[in-house]
C-alpha positions as semicolon CSV with decimal commas, in nm:
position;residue;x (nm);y (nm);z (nm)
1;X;1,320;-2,392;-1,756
2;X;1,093;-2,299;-1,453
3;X;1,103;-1,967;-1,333
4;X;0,939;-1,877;-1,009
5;X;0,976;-1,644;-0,679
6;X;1,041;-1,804;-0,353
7;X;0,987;-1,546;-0,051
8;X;1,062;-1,610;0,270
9;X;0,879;-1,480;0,602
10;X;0,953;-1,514;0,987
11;X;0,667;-1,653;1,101
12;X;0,374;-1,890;1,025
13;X;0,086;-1,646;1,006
14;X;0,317;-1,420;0,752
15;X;0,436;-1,702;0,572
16;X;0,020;-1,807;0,474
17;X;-0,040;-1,472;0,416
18;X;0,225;-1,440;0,153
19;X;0,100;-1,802;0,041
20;X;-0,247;-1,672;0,009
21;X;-0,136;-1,408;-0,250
22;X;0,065;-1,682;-0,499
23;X;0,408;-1,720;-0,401
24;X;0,618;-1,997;-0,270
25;X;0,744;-1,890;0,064
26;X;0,971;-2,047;0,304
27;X;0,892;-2,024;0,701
28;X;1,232;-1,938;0,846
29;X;1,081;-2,066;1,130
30;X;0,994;-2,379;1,035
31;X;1,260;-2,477;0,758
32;X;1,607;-2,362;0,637
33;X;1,656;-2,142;0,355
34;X;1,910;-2,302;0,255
35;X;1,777;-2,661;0,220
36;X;1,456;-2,552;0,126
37;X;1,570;-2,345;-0,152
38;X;1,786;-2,715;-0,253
39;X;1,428;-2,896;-0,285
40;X;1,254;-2,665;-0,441
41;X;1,528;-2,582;-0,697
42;X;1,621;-3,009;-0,742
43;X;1,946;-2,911;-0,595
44;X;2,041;-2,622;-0,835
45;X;1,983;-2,274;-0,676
46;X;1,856;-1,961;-0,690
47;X;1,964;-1,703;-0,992
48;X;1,921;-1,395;-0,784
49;X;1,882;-1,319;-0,412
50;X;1,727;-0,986;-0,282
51;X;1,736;-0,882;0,079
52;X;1,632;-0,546;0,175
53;X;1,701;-0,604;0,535
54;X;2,015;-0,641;0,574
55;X;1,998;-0,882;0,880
56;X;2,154;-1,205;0,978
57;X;1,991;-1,434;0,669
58;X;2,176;-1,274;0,388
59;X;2,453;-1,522;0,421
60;X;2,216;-1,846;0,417
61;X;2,067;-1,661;0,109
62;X;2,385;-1,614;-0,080
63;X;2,467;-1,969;-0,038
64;X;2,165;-2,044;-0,202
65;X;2,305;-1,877;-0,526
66;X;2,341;-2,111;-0,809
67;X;2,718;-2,169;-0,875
68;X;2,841;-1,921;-1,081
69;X;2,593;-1,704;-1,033
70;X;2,679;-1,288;-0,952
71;X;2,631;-1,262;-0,649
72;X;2,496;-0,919;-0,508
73;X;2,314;-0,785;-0,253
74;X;2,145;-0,508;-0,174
75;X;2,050;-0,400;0,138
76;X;1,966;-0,037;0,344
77;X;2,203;-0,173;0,708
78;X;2,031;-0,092;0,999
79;X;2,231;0,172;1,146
80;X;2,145;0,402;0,805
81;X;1,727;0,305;0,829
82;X;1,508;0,566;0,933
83;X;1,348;0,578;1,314
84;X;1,032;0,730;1,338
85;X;1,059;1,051;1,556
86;X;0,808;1,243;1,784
87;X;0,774;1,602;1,832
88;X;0,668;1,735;2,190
């Protein structure tokens, strides 16, 4: 059985970047996660799904899970992330 990482990024330039460094990535803006994640695993899925963001992917992601599969997610949501403050 293969075992590999699949990232994803939101843009082009990040999505070499990360390609640069060794992993398989998946340009949400070019490609769904979803189907992508379909060809890559021959139509199985993904064992594990990790988003630390929180944002609007996480359900694409978690349909990527293979059947059966736990599914969990972990995530900091945006209204608990820290803003950067200034002092005057």
């Amino acid at each position: 059985m293969q075992r590999f990482t699949i990232t994803t990024a939101t843009s082009t330039a990040k999505a070499e970047q990360s390609r640069t460094a060794g992993y398989e990535v998946i340009d949400l803006s070019r490609a769904s996660l979803r189907d992508t994640v379909a060809r890559l695993t021959d139509g199985k899925g993904v064992d594990v799904v990790l988003d630390g963001m929180a944002g609007p992917i996480i359900g694409e992601a978690l349909g990527a899970l293979v059947q059966g599969a736990p599914s969990s997610a972990s995530a900091t949501p945006p209204a608990c992330r820290p803003t950067s403050t200034s002092r005057t």
